[in-house]
Backbone bond lengths (Angstrom), bond angles and torsions (degrees), N, CA, C in turn:
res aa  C-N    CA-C-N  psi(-1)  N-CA   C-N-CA  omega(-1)  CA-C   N-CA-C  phi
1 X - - - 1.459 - - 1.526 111.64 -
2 X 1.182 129.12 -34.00 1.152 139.53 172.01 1.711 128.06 -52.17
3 X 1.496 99.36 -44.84 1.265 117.67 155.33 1.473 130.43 -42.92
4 X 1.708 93.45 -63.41 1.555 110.57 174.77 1.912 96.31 -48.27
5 X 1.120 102.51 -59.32 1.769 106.05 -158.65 1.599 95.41 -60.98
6 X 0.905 159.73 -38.39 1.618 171.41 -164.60 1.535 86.44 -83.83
7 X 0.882 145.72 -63.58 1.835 146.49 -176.82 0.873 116.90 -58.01
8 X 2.010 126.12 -29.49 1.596 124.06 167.16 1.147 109.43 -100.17
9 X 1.636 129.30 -7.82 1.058 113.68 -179.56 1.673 85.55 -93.54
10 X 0.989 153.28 -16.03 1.705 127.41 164.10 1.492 113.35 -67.15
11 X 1.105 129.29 -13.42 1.330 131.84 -158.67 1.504 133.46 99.77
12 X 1.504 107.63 29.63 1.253 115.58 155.21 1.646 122.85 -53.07
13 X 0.956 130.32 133.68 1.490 136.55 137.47 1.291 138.49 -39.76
14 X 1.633 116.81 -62.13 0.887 123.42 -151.91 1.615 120.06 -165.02
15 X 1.205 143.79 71.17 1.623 157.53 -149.44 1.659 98.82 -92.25
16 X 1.220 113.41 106.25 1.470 124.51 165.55 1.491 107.81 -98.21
17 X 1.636 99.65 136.79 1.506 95.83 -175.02 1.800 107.25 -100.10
18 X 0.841 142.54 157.31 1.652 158.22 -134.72 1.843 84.76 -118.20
19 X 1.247 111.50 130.28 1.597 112.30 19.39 1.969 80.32 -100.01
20 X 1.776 104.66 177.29 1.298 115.57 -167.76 1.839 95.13 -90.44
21 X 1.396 100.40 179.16 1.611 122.65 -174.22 1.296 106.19 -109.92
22 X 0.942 148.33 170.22 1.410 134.90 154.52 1.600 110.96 -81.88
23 X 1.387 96.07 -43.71 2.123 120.18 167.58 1.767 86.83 -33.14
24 X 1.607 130.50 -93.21 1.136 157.17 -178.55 1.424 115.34 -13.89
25 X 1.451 113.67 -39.96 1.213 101.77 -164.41 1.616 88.77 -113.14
26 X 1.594 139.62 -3.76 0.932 137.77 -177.95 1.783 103.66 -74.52
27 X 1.551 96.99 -59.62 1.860 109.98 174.64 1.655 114.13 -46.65
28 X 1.367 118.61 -10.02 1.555 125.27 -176.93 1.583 95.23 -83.09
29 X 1.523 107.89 -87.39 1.480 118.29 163.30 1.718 122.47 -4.97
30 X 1.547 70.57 -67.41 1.429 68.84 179.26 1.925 139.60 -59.61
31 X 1.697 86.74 -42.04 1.494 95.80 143.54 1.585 157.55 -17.42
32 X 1.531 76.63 -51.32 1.373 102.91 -174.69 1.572 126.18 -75.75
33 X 1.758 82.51 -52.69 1.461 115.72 176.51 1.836 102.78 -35.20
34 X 1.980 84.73 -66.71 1.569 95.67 -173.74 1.753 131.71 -54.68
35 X 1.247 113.98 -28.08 1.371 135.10 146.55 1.660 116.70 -50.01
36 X 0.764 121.52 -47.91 1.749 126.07 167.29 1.430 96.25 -68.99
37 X 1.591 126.36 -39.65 1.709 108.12 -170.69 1.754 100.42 -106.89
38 X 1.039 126.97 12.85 1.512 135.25 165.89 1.471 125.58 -29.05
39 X 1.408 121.26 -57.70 1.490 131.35 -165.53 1.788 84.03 -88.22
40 X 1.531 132.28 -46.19 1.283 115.20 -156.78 1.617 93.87 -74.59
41 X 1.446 126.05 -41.94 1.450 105.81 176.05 1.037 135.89 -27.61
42 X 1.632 93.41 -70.33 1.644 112.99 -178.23 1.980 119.19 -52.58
43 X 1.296 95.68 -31.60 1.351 116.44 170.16 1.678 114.71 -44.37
44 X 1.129 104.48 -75.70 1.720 130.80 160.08 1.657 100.38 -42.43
45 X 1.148 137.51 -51.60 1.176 144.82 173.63 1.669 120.78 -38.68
46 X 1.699 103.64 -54.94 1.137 131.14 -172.62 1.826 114.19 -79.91
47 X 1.412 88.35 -38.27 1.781 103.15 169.90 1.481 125.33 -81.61
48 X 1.327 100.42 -29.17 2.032 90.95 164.48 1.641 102.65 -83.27
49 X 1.183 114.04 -30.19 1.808 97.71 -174.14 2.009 113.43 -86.33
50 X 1.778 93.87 15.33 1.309 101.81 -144.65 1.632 108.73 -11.40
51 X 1.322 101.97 128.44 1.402 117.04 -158.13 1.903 104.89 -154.13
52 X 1.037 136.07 126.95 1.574 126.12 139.99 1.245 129.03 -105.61
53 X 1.524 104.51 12.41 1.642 112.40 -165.73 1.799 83.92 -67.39
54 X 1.429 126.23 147.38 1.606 152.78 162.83 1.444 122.97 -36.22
55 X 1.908 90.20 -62.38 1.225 111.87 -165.07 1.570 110.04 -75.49
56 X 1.807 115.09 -34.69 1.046 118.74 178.87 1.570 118.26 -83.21
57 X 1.757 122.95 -18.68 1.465 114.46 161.77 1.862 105.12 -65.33
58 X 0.494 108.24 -26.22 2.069 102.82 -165.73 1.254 80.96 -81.04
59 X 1.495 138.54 -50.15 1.352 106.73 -165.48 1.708 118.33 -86.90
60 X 1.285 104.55 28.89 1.901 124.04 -177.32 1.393 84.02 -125.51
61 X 1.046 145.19 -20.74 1.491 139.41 177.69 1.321 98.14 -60.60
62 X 1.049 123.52 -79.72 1.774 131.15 175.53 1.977 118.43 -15.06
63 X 1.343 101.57 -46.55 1.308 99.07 152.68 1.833 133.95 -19.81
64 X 1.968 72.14 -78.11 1.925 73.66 -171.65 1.427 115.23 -51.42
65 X 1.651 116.47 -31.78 1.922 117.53 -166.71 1.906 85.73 -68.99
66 X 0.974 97.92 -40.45 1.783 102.39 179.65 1.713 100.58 -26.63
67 X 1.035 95.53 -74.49 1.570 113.59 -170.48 1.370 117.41 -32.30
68 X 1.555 119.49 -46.96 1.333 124.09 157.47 1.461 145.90 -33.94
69 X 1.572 92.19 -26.52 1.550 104.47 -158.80 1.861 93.01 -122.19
70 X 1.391 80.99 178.07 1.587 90.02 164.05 1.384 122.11 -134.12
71 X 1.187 130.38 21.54 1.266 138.84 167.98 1.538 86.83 -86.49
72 X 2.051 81.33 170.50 1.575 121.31 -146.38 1.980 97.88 -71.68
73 X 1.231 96.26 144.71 1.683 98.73 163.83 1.635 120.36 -111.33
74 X 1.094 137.84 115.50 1.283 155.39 -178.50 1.513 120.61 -102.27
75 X 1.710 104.59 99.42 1.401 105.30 -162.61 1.521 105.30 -120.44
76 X 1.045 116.74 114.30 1.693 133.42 -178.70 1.498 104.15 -98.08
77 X 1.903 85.58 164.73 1.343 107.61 178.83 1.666 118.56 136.55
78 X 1.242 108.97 154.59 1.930 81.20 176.25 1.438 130.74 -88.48
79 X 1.059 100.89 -174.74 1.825 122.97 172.66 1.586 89.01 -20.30
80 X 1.452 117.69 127.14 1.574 127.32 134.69 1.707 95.64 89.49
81 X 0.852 120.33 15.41 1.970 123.26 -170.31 1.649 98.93 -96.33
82 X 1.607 118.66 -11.59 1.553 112.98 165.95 1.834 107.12 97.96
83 X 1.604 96.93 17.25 1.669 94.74 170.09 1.848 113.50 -75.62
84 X 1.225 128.83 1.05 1.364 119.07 152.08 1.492 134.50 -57.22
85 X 2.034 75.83 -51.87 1.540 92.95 -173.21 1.299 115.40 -75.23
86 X 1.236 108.23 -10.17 1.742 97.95 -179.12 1.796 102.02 -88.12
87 X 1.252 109.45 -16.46 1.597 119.22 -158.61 1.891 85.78 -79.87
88 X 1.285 104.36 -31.97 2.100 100.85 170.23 1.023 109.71 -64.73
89 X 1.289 107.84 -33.50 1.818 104.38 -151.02 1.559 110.61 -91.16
90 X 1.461 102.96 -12.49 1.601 122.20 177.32 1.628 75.93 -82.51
91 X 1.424 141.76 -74.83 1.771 99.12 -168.69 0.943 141.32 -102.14
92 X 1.752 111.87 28.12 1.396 102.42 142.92 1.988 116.21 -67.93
93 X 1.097 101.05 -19.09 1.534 102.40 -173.51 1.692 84.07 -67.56
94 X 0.857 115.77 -53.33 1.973 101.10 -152.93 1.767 96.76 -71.70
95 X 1.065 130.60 -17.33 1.161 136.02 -162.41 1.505 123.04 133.04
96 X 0.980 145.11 149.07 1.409 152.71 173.00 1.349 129.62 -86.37
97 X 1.732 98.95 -23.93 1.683 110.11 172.71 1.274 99.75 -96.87
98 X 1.371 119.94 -0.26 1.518 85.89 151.56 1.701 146.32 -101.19
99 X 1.173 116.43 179.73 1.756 106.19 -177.51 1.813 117.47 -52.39
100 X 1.101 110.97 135.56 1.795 113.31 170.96 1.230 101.41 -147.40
101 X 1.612 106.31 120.45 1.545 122.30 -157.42 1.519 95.06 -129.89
102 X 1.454 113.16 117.07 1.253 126.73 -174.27 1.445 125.98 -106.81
103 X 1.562 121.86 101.25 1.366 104.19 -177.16 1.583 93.87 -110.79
104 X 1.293 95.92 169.16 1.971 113.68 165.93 1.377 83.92 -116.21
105 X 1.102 100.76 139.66 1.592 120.81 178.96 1.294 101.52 -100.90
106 X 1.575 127.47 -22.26 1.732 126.70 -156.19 2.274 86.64 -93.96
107 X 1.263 103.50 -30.67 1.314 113.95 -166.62 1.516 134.49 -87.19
108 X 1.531 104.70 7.82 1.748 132.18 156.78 1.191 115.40 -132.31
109 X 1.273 120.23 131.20 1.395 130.11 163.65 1.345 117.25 -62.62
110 X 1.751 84.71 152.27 1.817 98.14 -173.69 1.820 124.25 -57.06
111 X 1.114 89.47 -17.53 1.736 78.09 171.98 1.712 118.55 -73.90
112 X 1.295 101.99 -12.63 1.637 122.77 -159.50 1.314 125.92 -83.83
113 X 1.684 88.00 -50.69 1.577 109.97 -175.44 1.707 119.01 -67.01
114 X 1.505 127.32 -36.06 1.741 108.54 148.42 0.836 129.23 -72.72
115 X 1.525 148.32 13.37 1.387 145.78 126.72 1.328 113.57 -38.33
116 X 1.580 110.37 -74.77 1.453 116.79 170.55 1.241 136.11 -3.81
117 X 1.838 80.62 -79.10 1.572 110.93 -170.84 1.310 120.07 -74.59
118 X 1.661 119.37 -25.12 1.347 130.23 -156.51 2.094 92.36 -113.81
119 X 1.154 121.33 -25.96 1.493 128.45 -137.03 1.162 120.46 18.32
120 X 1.226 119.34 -174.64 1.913 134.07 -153.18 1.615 119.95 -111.40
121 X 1.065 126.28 178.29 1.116 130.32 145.88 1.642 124.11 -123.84
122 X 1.345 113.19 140.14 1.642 111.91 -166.34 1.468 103.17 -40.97
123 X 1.558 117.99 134.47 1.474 108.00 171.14 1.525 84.77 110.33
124 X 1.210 139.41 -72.13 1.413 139.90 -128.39 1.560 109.96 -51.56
125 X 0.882 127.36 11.71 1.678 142.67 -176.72 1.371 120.96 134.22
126 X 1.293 118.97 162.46 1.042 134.50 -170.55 1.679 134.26 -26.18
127 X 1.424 123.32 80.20 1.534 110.57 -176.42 1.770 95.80 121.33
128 X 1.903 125.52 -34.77 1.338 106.90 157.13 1.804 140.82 -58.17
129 X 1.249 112.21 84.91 1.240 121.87 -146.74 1.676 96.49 -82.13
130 X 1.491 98.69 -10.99 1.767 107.53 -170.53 1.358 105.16 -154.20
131 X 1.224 114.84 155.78 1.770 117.85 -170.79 1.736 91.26 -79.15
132 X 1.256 121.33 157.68 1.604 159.54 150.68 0.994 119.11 -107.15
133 X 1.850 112.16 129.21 1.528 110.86 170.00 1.509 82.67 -70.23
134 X 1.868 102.11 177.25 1.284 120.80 148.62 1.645 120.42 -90.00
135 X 1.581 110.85 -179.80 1.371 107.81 160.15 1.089 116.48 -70.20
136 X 1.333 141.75 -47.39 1.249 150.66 -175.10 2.142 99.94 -40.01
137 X 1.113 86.35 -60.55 1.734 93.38 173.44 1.299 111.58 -74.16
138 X 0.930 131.58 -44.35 1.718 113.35 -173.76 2.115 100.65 -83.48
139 X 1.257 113.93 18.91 1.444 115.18 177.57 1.648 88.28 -104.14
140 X 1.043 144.47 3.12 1.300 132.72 -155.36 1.713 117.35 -86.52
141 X 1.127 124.86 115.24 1.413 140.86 -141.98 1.735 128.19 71.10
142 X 1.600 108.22 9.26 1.099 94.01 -170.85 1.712 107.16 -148.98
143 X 1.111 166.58 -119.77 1.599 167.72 17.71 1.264 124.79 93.39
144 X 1.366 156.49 35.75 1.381 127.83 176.74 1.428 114.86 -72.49
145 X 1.086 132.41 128.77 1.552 140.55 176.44 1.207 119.76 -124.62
146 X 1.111 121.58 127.66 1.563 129.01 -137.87 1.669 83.27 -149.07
147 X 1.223 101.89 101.28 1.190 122.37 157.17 1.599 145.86 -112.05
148 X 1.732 118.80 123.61 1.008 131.90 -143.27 1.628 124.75 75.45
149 X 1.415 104.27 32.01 1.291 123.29 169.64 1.739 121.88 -21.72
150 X 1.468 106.49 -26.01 1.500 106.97 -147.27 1.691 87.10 -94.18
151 X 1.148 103.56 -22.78 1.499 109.69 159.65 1.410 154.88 -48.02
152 X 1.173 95.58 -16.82 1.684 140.45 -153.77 1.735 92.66 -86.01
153 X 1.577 134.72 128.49 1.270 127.10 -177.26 1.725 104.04 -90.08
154 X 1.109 100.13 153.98 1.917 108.78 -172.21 1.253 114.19 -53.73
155 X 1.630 116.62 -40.38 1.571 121.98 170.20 1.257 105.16 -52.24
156 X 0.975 125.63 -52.63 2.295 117.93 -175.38 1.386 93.47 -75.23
157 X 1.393 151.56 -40.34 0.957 132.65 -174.19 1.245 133.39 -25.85
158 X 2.038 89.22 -78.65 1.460 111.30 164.10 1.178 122.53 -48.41
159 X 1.885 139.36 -22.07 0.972 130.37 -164.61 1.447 103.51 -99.77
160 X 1.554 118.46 -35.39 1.482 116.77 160.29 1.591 124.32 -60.85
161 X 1.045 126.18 -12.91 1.368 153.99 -149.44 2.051 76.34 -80.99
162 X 1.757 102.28 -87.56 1.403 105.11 177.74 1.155 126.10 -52.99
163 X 1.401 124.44 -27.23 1.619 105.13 177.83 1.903 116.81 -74.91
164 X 1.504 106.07 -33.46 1.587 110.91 160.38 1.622 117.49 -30.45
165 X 1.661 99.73 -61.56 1.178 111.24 -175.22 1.775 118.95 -79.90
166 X 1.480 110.87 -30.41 1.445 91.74 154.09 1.441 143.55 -115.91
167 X 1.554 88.39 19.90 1.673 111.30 155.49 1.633 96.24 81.45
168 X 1.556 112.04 3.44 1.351 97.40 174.97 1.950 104.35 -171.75
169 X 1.364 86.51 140.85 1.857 90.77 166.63 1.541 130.28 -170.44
170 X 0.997 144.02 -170.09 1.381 131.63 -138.07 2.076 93.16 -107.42
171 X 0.989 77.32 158.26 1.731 104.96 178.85 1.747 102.12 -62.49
172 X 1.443 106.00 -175.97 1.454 110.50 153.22 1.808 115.73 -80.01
173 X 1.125 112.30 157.26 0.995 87.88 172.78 2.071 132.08 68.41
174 X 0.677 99.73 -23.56 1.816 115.61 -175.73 1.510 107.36 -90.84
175 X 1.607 107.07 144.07 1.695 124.87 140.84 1.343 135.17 -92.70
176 X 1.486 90.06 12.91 1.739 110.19 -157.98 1.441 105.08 -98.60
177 X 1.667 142.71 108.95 1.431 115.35 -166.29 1.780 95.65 -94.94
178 X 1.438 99.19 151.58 1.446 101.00 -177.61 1.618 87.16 -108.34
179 X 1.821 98.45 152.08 1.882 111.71 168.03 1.658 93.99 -115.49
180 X 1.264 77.20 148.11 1.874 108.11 177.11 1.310 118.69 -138.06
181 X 1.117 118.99 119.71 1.397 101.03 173.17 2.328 91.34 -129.46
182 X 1.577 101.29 116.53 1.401 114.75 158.23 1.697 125.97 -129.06
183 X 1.067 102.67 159.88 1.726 104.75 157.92 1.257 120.35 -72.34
184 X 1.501 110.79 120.74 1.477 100.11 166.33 1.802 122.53 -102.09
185 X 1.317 78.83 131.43 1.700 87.76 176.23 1.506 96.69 -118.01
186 X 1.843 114.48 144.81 1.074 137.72 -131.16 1.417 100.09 -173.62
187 X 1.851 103.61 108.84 1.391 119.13 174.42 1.422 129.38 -120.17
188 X 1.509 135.85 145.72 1.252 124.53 -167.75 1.553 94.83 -164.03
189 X 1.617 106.36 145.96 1.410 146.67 160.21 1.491 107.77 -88.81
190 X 1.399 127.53 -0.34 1.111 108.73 -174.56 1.737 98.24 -129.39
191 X 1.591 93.79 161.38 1.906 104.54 176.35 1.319 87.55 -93.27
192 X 1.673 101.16 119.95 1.337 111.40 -178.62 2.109 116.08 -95.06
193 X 1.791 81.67 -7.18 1.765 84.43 -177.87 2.046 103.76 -73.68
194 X 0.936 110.52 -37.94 1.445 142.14 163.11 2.162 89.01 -37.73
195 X 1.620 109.25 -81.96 1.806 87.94 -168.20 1.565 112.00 -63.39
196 X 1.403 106.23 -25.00 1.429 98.72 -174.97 1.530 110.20 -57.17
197 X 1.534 113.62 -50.83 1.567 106.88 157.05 1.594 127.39 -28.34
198 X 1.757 126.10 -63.12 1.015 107.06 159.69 1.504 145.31 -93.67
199 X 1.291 112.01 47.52 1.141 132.70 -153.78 1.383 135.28 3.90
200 X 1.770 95.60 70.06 1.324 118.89 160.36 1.270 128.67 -87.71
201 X 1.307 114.14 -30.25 1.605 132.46 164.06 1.496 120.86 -90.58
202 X 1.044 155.77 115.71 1.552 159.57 115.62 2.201 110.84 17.85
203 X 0.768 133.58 102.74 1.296 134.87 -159.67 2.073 91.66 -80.78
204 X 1.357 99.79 -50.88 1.251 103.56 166.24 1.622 124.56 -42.84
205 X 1.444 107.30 -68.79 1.473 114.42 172.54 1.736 112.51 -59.47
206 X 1.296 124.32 6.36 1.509 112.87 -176.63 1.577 95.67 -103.51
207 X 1.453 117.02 -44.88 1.365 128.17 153.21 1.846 125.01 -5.78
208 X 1.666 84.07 -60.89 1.613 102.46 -169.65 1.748 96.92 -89.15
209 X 0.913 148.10 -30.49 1.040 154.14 -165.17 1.862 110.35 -73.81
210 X 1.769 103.69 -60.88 1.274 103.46 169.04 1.101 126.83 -66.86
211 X 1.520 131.79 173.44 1.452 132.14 -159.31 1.465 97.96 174.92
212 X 1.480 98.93 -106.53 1.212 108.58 166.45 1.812 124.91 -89.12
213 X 1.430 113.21 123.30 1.656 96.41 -166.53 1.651 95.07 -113.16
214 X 1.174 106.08 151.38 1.245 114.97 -165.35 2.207 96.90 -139.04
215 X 1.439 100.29 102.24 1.501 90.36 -175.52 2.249 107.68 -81.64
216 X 0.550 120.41 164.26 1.552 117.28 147.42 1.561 110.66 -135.34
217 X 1.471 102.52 126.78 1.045 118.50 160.12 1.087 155.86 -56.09
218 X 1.528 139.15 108.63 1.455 119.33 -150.83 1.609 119.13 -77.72
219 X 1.756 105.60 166.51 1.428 101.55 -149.78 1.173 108.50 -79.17
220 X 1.565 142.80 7.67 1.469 132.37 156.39 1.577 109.90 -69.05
221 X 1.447 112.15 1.59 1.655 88.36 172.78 1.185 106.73 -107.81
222 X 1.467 113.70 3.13 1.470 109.14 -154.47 1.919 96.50 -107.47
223 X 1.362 114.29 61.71 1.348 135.98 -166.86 2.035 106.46 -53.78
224 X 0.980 104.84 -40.27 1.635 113.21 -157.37 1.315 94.23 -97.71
225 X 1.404 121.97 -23.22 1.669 105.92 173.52 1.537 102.65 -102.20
226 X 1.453 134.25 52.29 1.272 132.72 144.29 1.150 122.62 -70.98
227 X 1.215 126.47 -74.03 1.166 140.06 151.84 1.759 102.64 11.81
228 X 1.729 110.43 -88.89 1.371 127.94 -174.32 1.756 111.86 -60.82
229 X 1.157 115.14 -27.84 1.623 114.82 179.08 1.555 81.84 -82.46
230 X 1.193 154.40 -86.43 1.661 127.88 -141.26 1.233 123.92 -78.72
231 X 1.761 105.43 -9.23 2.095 90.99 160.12 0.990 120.82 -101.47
232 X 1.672 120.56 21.97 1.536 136.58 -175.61 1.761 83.05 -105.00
233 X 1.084 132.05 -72.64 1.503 127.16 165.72 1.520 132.66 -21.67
234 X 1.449 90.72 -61.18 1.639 105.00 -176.37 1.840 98.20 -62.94
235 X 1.524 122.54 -59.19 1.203 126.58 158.34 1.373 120.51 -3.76
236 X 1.186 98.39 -80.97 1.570 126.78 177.72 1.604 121.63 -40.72
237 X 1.104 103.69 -51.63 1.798 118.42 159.16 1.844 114.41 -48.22
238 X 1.417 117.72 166.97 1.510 108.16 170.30 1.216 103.22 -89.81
239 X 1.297 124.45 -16.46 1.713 118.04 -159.47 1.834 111.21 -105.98
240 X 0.682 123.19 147.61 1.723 118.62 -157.37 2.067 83.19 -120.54
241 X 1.622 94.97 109.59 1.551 98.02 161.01 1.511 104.62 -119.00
242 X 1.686 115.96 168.44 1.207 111.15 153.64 1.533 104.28 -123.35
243 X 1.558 91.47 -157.95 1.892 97.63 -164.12 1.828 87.63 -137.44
244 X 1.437 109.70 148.97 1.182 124.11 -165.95 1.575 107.36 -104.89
245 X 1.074 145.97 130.01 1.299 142.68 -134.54 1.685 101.80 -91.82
246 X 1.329 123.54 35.63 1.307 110.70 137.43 1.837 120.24 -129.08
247 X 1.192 104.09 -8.82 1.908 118.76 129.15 1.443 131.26 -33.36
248 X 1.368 115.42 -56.42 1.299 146.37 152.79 1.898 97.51 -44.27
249 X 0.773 135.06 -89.14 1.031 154.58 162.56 1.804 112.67 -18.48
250 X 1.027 111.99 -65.83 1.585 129.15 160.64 1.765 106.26 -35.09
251 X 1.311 66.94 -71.00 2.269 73.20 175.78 1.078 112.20 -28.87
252 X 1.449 122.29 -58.64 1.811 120.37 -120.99 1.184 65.66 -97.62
253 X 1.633 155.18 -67.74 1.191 154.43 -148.29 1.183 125.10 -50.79
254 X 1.753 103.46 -32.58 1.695 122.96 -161.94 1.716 99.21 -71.97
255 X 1.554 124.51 153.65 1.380 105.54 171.29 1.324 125.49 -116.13
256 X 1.740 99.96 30.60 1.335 114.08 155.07 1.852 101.13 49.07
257 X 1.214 151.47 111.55 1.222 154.68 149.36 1.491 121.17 -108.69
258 X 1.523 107.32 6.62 1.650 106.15 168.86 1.586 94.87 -114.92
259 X 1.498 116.92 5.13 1.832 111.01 166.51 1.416 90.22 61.46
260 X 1.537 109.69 -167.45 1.157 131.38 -145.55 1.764 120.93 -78.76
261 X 1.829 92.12 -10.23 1.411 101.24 161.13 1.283 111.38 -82.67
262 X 1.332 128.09 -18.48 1.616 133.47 -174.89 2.003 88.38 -59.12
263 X 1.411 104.73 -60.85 1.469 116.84 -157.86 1.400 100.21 -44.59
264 X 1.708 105.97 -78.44 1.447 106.54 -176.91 1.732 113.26 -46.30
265 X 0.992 125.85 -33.09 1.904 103.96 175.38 1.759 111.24 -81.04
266 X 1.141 108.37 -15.80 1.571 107.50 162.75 1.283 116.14 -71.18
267 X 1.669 132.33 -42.33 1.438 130.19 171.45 1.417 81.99 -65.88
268 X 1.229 144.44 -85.93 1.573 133.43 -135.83 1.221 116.35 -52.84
269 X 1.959 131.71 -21.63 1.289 138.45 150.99 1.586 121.37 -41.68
270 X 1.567 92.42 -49.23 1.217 102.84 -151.47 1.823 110.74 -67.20
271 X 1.578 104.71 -40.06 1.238 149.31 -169.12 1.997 105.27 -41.96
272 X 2.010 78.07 -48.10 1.590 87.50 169.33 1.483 149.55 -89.86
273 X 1.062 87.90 0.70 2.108 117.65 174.22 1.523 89.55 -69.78
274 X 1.619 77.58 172.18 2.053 88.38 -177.98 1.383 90.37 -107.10
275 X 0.865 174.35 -90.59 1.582 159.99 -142.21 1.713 111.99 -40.66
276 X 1.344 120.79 124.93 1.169 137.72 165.81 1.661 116.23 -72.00
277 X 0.794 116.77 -35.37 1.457 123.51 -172.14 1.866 113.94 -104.12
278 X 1.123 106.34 83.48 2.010 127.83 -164.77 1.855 79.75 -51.07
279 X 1.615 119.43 131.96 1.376 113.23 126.48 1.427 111.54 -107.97
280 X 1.685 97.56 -159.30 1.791 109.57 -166.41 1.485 96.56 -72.96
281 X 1.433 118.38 -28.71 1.434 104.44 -174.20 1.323 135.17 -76.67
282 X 1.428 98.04 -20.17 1.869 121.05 147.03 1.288 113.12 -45.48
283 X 1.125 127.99 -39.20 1.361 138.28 -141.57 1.914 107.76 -98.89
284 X 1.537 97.79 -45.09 1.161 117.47 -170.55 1.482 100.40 -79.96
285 X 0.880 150.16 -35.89 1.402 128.15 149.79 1.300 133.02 -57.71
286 X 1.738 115.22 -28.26 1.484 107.86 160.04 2.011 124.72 -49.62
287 X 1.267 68.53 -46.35 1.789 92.38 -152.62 1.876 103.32 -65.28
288 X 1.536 86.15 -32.46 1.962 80.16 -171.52 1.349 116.99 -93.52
289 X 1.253 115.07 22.18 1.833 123.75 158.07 1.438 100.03 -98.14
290 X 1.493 136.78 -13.26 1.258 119.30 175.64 1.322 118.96 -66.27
């Protein structure tokens, strides 16, 4: 032990004890690598959310340590704040050839969703005329992302709960056990400490789920990157409008509750009127059906 302590106090890094892993010395490397690619991540990080708000780079910081590991990522926040897009952009970071398996959990019903997740075997009930992988299996080496998690009913919970943890389990219908091994990434609009209170959520399964948490903040706080989100929008459109400075004004005030997807389908309205020059009174009919 003494050694070890004499090796970090010169400026060691990192003391692997013998014999080595192949796992062990890969997670070092890899380390390293990511530390040499650190500032360009976060960089890329900062430029798709184009963002300078503080609070919201540190919580995109978490990402890169993300990258290291292989436990679960858990990314909150509400409706339209860009927890998909970051849930892509987490695999283009891991790679692109690998698998990224996307469910909405809020967007199939409960009879549906262990079919899905688990798939079948021909026969396995009513209307399976042919076996289905699941997601769980076709995620295997790579992504499952399970979005709107908080959605998810307690019966699949618990049953996804064990296959996470033993990386593998049987179909509908089947004697056959399938192995999986993916990352789970895991998104929600909802305060899940809140269902676990009324026990809508599994306290256990929230456990296994978090890891790395990654909040995003919604876009009324995110004041100083207005500016850069609506000429990245307006941009983005074919038609080039501006906004007249009590429009301007309208905006910053409005409190936006569809976030930054609210924005972009408000430029994409706007984009299509015949007036080039947006006022508040343009505006005020968008804004007050939200």
């Amino acid at each position: 032990e003494k050694v070890i302590e004499e090796a970090y106090l010169n400026g060691c890094r990192d003391y692997l004890s013998k014999p080595f892993t192949k796992t062990s010395i890969e997670l070092v490397l890899k380390k390293y690598l990511s530390d040499k690619n650190k500032n360009h991540t976060l960089q890329k990080l900062k430029d798709i959310f184009l963002t300078k708000d503080v609070s919201l780079i540190k919580e995109l910081e978490v990402i890169e340590q993300a990258l290291l590991s292989e436990r679960p990522i858990l990314i909150t926040g509400e409706s339209g704040t860009g927890k998909t897009f970051l849930a892509k952009f987490i695999h283009e970071l891991a790679g692109e050839k690998i698998p990224f398996v996307h469910l909405n959990c809020a967007e199939i019903s409960e009879s549906l969703i262990e079919s899905e997740l688990f798939g079948y075997e021909k026969g396995a009930f009513t209307g399976a005329q042919k076996s289905k992988k699941g997601m769980l299996e076709l995620a295997n080496g790579g992504i499952l992302f399970l979005d709107e998690i908080g959605t998810m009913p307690v019966s699949i919970q618990k049953k996804l709960l064990k296959a996470i943890e033993e990386k593998s389990f049987f179909p509908l219908g089947s004697e056959k056990q399938v192995h999986s091994h993916f990352r789970l990434v895991s998104a929600t609009c909802d305060d899940l400490t809140t269902k676990i209170q009324s026990g809508e959520f599994r306290a256990d399964f929230y456990f296994r789920i978090e890891g790395f948490n990654v909040h995003l903040k919604p876009l009324r706080q995110r004041r100083e990157d207005f500016e850069n989100l609506i000429y990245y929008f307006v941009k983005k459109g074919e038609r080039r409008i501006i906004f007249d400075s009590k429009a301007k004004e309208m905006m910053l005030d409005y409190h936006w509750p569809g976030n930054v997807r609210e924005l972009e389908r408000t430029i994409e309205v706007l984009q299509t009127k015949n007036q080039g020059i947006v006022t508040s009174a343009d505006l005020m009919s968008l804004l007050s059906k939200a």
